[in-house]
C-alpha positions in Angstrom: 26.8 19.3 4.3 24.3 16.0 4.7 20.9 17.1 3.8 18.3 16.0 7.0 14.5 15.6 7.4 12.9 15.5 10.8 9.8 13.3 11.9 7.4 13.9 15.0 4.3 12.5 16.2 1.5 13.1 18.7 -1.7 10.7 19.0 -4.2 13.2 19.9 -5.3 16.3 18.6 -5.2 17.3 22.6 -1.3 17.0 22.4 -1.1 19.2 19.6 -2.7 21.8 21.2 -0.6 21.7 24.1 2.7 22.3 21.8 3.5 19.0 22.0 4.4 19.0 18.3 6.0 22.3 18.6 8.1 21.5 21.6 9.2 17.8 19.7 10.6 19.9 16.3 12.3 22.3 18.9 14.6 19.5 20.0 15.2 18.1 16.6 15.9 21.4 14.7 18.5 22.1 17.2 20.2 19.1 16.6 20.1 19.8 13.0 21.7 23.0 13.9 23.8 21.5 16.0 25.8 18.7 13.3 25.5 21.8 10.6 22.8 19.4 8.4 21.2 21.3 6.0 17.5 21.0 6.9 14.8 22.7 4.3 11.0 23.2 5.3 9.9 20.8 3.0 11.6 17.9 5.3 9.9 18.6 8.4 6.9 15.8 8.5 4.6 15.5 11.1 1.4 13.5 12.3 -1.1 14.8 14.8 -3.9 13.1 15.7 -2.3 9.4 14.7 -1.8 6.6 16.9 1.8 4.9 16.6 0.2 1.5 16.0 0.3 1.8 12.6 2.0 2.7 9.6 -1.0 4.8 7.5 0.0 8.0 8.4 0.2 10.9 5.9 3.3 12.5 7.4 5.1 9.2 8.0 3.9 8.0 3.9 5.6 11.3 2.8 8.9 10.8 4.7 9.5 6.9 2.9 8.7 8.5 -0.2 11.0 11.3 0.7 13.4 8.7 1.8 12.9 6.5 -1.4 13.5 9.5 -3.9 16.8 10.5 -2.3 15.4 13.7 -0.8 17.9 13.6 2.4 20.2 11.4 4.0 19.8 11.2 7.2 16.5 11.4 9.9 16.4 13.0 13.4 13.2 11.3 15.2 12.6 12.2 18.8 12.3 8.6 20.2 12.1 5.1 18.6 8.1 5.2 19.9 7.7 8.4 18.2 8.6 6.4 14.8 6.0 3.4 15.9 4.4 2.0 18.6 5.0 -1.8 17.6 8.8 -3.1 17.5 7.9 -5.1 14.7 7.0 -1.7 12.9 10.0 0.0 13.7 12.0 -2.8 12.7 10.3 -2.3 9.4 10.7 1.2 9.1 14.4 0.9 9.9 15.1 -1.8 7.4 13.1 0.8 4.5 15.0 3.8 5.5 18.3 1.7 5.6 17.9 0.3 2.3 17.3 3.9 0.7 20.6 5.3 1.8 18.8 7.1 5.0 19.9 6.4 8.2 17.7 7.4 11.4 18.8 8.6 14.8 17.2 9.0 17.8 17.8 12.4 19.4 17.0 11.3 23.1 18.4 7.5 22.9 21.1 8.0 20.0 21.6 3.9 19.0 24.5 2.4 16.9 24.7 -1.1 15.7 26.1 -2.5 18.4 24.1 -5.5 19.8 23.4 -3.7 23.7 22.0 -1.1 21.2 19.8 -3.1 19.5 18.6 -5.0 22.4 17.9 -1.9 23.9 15.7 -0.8 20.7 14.1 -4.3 21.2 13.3 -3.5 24.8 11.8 0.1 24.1 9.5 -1.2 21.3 8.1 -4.1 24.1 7.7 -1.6 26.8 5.9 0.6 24.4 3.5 -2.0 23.2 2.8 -2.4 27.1 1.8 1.1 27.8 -0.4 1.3 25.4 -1.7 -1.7 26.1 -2.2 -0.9 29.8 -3.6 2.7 28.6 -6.1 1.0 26.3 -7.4 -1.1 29.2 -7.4 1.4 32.1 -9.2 4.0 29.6 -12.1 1.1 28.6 -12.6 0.1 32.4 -13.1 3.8 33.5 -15.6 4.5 30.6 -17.1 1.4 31.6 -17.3 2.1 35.4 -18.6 5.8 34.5 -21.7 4.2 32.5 -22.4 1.4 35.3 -22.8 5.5 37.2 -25.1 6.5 34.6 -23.2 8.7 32.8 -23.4 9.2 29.1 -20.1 7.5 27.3 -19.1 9.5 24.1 -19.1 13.7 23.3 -20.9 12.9 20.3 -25.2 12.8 20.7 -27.2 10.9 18.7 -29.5 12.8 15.9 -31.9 15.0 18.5 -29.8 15.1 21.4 -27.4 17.6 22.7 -24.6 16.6 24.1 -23.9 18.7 27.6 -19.9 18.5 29.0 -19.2 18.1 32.0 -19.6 21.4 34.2 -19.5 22.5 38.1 -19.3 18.9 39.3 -22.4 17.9 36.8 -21.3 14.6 34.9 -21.9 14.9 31.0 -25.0 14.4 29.8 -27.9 14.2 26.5 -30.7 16.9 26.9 -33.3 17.0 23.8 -32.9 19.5 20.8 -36.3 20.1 20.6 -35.9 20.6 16.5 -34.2 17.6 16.0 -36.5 15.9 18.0 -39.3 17.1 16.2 -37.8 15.7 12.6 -37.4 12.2 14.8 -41.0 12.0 15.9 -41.8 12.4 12.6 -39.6 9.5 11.2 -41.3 7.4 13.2 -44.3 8.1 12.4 -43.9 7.8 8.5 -42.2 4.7 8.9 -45.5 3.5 11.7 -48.6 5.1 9.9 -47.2 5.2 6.6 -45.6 1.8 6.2 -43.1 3.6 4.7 -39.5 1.8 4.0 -36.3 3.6 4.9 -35.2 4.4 1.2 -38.3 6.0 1.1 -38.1 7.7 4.1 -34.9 8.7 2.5 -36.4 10.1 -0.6 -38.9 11.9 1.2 -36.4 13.8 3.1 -33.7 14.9 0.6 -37.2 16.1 -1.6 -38.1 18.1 1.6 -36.6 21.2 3.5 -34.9 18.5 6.5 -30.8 19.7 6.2 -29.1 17.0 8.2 -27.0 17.8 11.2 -23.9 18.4 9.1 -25.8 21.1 6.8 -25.8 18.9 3.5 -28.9 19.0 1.8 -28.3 15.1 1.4 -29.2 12.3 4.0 -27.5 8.9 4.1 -29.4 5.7 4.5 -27.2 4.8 7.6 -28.2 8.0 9.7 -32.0 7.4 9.0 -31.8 3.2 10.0 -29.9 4.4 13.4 -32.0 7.0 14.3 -35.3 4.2 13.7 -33.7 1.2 15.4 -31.4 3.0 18.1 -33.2 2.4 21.5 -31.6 5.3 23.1 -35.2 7.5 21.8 -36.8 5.3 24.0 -35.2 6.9 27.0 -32.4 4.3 27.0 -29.0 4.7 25.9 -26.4 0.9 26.2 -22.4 1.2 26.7 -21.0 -2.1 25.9 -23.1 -3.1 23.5 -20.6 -3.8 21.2 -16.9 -5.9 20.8 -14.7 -5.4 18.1 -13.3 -8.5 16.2 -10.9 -8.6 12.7 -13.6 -8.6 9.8 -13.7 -11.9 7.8 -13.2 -10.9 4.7 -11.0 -7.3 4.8 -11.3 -4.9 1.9 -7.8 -4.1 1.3 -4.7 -5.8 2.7 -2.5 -3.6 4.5 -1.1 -2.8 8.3 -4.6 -2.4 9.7 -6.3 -5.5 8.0 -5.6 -7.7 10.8 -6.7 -5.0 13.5 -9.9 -5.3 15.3 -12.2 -3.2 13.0 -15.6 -4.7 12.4 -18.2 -4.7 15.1 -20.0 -7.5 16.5 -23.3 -7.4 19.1 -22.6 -8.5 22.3 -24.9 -10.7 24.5 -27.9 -8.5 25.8 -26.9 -9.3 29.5 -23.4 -7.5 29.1 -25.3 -4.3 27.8 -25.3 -1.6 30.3 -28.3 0.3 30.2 -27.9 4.5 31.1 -31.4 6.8 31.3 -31.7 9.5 29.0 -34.4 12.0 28.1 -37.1 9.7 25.8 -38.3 11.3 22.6 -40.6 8.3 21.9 -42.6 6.5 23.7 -41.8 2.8 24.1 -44.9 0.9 22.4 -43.8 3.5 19.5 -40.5 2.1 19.4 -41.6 -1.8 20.0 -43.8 -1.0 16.5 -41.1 0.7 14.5 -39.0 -2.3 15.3 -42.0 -4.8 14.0 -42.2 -2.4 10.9 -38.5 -2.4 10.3 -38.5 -6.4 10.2 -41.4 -6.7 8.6 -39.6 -4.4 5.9 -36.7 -6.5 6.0 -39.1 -9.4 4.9 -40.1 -8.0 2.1 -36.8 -6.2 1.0 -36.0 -7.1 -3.0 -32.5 -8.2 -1.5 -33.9 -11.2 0.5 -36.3 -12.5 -2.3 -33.7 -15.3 -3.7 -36.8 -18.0 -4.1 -38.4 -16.0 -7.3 -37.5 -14.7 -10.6 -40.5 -12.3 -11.9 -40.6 -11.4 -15.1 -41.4 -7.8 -14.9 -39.3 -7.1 -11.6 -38.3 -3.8 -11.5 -39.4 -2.9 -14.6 -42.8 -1.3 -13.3 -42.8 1.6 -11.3 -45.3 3.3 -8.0 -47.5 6.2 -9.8 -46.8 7.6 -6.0 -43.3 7.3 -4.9 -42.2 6.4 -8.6 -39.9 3.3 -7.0 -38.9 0.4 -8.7 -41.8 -2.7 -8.1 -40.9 -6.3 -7.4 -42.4 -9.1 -5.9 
């Protein structure tokens, strides 16, 4: 009896909630069943939530190591685009699985090595690259037709905002938290009054009794900066106001290192502005921006002209940081 492993894959959490994982191992246990292969729980892999565009995904990592250490023999997948998304990936995948003794059949188009076969395979993998390509497009025109309506892109609200779904015809929308809020206003006005920077800012808050949204006693540097410079407090949220471009220099080589990960600002005549509930005021806003740059100025990372002597060896008696020139 050949031992088997079976592979299946939904993009979206969304799918998996509607079975769609469930109904995919349905099909391929039966044809285990079926050809009498001896299938253990341990062989069942799955990914949900992962987009067949690349190869990164824990389930599909743990089937080629599966494969590699001899673990089965043969793999029941429901659908070449189940497997990947790109032809060049499954290509890749087949080749792998090949060379480890495995070989891989697709329950719903079963494919031998016979050339109409493997044209066929080619076929699938190009049509599947189109979909999503034609998905990808239709989903980023209706977001951006929805915000050109004024609706709020995204489920997510920024840091004192609640996000309201969609309900009785009423489009989703931001309403103020009026905690949150509070703890903004306040930001801004350390960082106005105070001249404060946003480390210290920072350390001010993690000393204090502020939790951040996810309950950690700890805020990041990041959350602080976008809740200062985002002009969404101002009563103005943007869609658009960013494209996404291969980074320059990629931290680690692999099958996303080429992808369109790093973000770059767009020109300020393709933002498109939608009206939300303002927390500040503008003229509040227009000086926390002249504050942040003025910060930016003086930041110990953009003083490359001097070398002082004592630089960072004295210390504030009042916020005990590190002084420079």
């Amino acid at each position: 009896m050949r031992t088997a492993a079976i592979y299946a894959r939904v993009s979206t959490p969304r799918q998996g909630r509607e079975q769609t994982i469930e109904s995919q191992l349905a099909v391929l246990k039966s044809w285990a069943d079926e050809n009498s292969y001896e299938l253990s729980p341990e062989n069942v892999y799955t990914d949900e939530g992962y987009s067949g565009s690349r190869l990164d995904r824990p389930g599909l990592d743990a089937l080629r190591d599966g494969a590699e250490d001899g673990a089965f023999e043969i793999i029941g997948v429901l659908s070449p685009d189940r497997l990947a998304r790109k032809y060049a990936y499954q290509v890749l995948l087949l080749e792998e699985l090949g060379r480890s003794g495995c070989e891989v059949v697709f329950v719903d188009h079963p494919i031998s090595n016979d050339p109409n076969d493997q044209l066929l395979v080619q076929i699938q993998g190009a049509i599947a690259e189109y979909e999503r390509a034609l998905l990808g497009e239709r989903f980023r025109r209706g977001k951006l037709q929805k915000a050109r309506e004024g609706h709020f892109i995204g489920s997510k609200a920024p840091y004192g905002y609640r996000y309201v779904p969609k309900r009785d015809g009423v489009p989703g929308h931001l309403v103020v938290d009026e905690t949150e809020s509070e703890l903004v206003r306040r930001l801004y006005g350390w960082l106005i009054e105070e001249r404060m920077t946003v480390r210290q800012i920072l350390k001010r808050l993690n000393a204090g009794p502020w939790l951040a949204r996810c309950g950690g006693a700890r805020w990041s540097a990041s959350v602080v900066h976008r809740i200062l410079s985002d002009p969404t407090y101002s009563g103005t949220a943007y869609a658009n106001r960013y494209r996404y471009v291969p980074p320059e220099k990629p931290r680690a080589r692999g099958p996303t290192s080429g992808e369109n990960t790093c973000r770059k600002l767009r020109a300020k005549e393709e933002w498109i502005p939608i009206p939300v509930p303002p927390i500040v005021e503008e003229e509040t806003r227009r000086l926390a921006q002249a504050q942040l740059e003025r910060n930016a100025r003086l930041s110990f990372r953009n003083n490359k002209k001097y070398s002082y002597l004592l630089r960072c060896l004295l210390s504030c008696q009042s916020c005990n940081l590190a002084m420079f020139g």
